[in-house]
C-alpha positions in Angstrom: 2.2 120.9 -87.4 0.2 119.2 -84.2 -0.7 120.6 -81.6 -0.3 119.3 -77.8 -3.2 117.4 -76.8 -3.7 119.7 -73.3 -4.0 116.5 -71.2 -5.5 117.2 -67.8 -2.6 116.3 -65.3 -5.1 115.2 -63.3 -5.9 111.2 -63.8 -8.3 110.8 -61.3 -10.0 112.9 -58.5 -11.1 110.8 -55.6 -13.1 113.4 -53.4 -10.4 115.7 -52.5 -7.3 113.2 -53.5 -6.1 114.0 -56.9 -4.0 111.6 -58.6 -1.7 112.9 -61.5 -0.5 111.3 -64.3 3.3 112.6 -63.5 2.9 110.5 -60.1 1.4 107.5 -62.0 4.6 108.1 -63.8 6.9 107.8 -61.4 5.0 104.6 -60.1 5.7 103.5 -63.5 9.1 103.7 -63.0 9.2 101.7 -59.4 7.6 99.1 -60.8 9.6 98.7 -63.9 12.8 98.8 -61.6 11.4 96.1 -59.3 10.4 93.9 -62.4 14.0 94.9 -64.1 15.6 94.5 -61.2 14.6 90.3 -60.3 15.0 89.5 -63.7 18.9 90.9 -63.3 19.1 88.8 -60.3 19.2 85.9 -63.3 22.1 87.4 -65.0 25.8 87.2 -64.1 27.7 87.2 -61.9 24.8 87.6 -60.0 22.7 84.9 -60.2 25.9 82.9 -58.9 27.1 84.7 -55.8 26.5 82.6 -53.1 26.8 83.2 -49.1 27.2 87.2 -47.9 27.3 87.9 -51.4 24.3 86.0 -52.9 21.8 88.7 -53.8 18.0 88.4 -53.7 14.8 90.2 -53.9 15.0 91.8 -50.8 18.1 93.7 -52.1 16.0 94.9 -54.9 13.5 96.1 -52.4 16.3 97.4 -50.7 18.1 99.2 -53.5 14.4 100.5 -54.8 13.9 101.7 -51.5 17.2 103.8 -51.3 16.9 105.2 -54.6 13.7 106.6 -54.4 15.2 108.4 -51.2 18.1 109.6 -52.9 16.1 110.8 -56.2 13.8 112.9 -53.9 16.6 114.6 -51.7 19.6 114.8 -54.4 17.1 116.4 -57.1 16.0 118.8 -55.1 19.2 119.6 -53.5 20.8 119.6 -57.0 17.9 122.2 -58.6 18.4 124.6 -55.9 22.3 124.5 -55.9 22.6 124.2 -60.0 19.8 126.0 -61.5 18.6 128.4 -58.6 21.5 128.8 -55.8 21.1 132.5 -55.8 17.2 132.8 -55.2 17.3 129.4 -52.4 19.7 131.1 -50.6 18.0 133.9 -50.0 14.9 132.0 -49.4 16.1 128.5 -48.0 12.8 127.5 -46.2 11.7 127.3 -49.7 14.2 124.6 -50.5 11.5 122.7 -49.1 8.6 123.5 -51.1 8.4 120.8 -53.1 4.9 121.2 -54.9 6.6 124.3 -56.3 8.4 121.7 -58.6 11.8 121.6 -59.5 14.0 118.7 -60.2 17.3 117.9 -61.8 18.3 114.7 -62.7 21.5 115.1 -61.9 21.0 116.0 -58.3 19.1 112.5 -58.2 22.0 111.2 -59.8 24.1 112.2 -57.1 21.6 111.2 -54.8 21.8 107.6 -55.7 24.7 106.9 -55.8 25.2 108.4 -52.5 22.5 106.0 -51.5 24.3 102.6 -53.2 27.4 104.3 -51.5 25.5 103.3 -48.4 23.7 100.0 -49.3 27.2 98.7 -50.4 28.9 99.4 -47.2 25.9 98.0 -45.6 26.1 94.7 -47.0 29.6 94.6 -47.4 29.5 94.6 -51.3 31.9 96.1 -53.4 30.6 99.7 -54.7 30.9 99.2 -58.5 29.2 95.8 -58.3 26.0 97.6 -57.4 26.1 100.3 -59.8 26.7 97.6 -62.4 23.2 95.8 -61.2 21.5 98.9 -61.1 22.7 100.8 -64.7 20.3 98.9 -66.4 17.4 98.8 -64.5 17.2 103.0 -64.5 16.8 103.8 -67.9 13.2 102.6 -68.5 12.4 104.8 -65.3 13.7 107.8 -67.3 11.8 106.9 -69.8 8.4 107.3 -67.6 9.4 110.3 -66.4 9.9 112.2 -69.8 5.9 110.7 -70.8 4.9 112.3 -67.6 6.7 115.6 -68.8 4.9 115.2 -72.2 1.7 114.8 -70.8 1.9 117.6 -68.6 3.0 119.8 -71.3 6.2 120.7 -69.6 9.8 121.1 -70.6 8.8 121.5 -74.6 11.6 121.9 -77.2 13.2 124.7 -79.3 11.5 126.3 -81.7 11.3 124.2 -84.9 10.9 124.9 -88.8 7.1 125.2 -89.5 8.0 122.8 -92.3 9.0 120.1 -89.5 5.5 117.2 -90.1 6.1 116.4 -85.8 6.6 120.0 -85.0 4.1 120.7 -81.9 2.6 123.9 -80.3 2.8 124.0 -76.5 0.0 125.5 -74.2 2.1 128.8 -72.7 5.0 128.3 -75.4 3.7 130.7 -78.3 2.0 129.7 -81.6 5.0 128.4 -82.6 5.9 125.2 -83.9 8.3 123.8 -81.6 10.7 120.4 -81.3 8.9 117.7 -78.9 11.7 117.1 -77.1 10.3 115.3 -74.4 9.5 112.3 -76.6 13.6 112.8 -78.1 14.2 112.4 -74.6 12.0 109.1 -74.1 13.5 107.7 -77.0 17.4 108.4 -76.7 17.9 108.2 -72.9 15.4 106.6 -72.4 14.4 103.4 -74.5 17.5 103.6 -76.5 19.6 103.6 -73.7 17.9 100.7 -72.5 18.6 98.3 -74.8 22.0 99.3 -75.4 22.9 99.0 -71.9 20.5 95.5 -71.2 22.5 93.9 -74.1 25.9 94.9 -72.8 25.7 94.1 -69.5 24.5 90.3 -70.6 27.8 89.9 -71.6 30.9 89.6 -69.2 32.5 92.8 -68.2 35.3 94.4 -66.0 33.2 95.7 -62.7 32.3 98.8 -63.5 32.4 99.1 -67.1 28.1 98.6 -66.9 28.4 101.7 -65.0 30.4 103.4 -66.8 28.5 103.0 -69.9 25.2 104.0 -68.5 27.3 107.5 -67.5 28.7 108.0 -70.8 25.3 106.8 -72.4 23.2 109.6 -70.6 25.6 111.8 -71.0 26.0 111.9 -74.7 22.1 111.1 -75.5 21.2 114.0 -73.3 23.6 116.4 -74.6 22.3 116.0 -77.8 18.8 116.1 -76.5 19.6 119.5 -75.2 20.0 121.3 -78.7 16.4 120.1 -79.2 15.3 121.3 -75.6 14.6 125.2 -74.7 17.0 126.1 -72.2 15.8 127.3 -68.8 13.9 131.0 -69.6 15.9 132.6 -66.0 19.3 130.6 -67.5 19.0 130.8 -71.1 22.3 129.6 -72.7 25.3 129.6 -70.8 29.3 129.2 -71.8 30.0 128.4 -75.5 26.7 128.5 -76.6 25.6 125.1 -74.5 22.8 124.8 -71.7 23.2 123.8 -67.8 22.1 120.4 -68.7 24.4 119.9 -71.5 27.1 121.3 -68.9 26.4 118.6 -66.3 26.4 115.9 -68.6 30.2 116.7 -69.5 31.3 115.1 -66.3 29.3 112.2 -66.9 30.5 111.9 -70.0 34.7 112.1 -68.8 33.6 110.5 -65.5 32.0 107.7 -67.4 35.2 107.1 -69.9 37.3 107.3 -67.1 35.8 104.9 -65.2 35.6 102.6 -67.8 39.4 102.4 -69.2 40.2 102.2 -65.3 37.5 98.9 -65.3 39.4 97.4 -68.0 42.7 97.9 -66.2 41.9 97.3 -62.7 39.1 95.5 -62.0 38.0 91.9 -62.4 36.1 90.3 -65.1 32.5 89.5 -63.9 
């Protein structure tokens, strides 16, 4: 059995500016995206576009840019309207209070691709052939997330057999052994669903069917994740014995099916 290291959240104080590790995290992330995201510009059919179409840095820039906009906003939006609709809408102003935390990915989810909606029609690209440049480039940016949730001794797992050698005891979780599932989540959707989706989008694909694998990807790895990961104490479990996360990834996981037989069908080889 370990125990959780207690890592001060705190990475450096600088007079009265504190800098956390969670927000070193999430630098972590932009700058694996931007370094991700040139080398992608090497890849096709990118890297042969030419005219209107050609892509560059800037676009990177761009698309970084975006996300990070639609991440903030859609999380947010999503956590108050998934997890906590009730209590926000009798206290909206505090929909705002961000350093109260709460995030859900799949807000952000929606959030970006409401904001590649927009960069596409912008540069008059089609849709899909953005979310197939950027599907690969997001994962490692999960990744960095789920260390900054480690770190901060946050989200912890289910409890777990005293006999299990990685079993962990969180700060505020009990004496308890209990299933690290922020590190299941670093691995699976995170590093694992990084490879899988860099090596299948080096080869040629229908448009779309990168995107559709990085939906169906998260969505399976995370459902599994979520037997690992203690479900939200004012939640708890909700129909059929499954969480709210595993509950949002079941359209990911359709969506992401869908999409991709109706790549292979429709859309053109790229």
């Amino acid at each position: 059995m370990l125990i959780h290291p207690e890592i001060n959240p705190v990475a450096l104080q600088l007079g009265p500016i504190a800098v956390h590790w969670y927000g070193l995290t999430y630098l972590a992330a932009f700058g694996l995206f931007m370094w991700l995201g040139n080398l992608r510009l090497r890849h096709e059919p990118f890297a042969s576009l030419t005219g209107a179409q050609a892509w560059s840095k800037r676009d990177v820039e761009d698309i970084l840019f975006l996300g990070v906009m639609g991440v903030v906003l859609g999380g947010r939006i999503g956590y108050c309207l998934f997890y906590k609709p009730d209590y926000y809408a009798a206290h909206p102003l505090e929909v705002f209070a961000v350093w109260q935390g709460g995030m859900s990915f799949h807000g952000g989810l929606l959030g970006v691709i409401a904001s590649m909606l927009w960069f596409a029609h912008s540069r008059k690209r089609p849709w899909l052939q953005v979310a197939d440049f950027v599907a690969p480039c997001v994962p490692t940016g999960l990744a960095a997330g789920r260390i900054g949730n480690f770190i901060n001794g946050e989200l912890w797992g289910r409890l777990a057999s005293p006999d299990l050698s990685w079993g962990m005891v969180f700060r505020g979780a009990g004496d308890a052994p209990r299933h690290p599932s922020q590190i299941y989540q670093f691995l699976l959707e995170g590093l694992l669903l990084f490879v899988l989706l860099w090596l299948y989008a080096r080869q040629p694909r229908q448009r779309g069917q990168v995107a559709a694998a990085f939906l169906l990807g998260y969505g399976v790895f995370r459902f599994i994740a979520e037997y690992f990961r203690e479900p939200d104490a004012f939640l708890g479990l909700l129909g059929l014995g499954l969480s709210m996360g595993q509950w949002l990834c079941l359209p990911m996981i359709f969506g992401g099916i869908g999409l991709w037989l109706w790549a292979r069908a429709n859309s053109p080889k790229v």
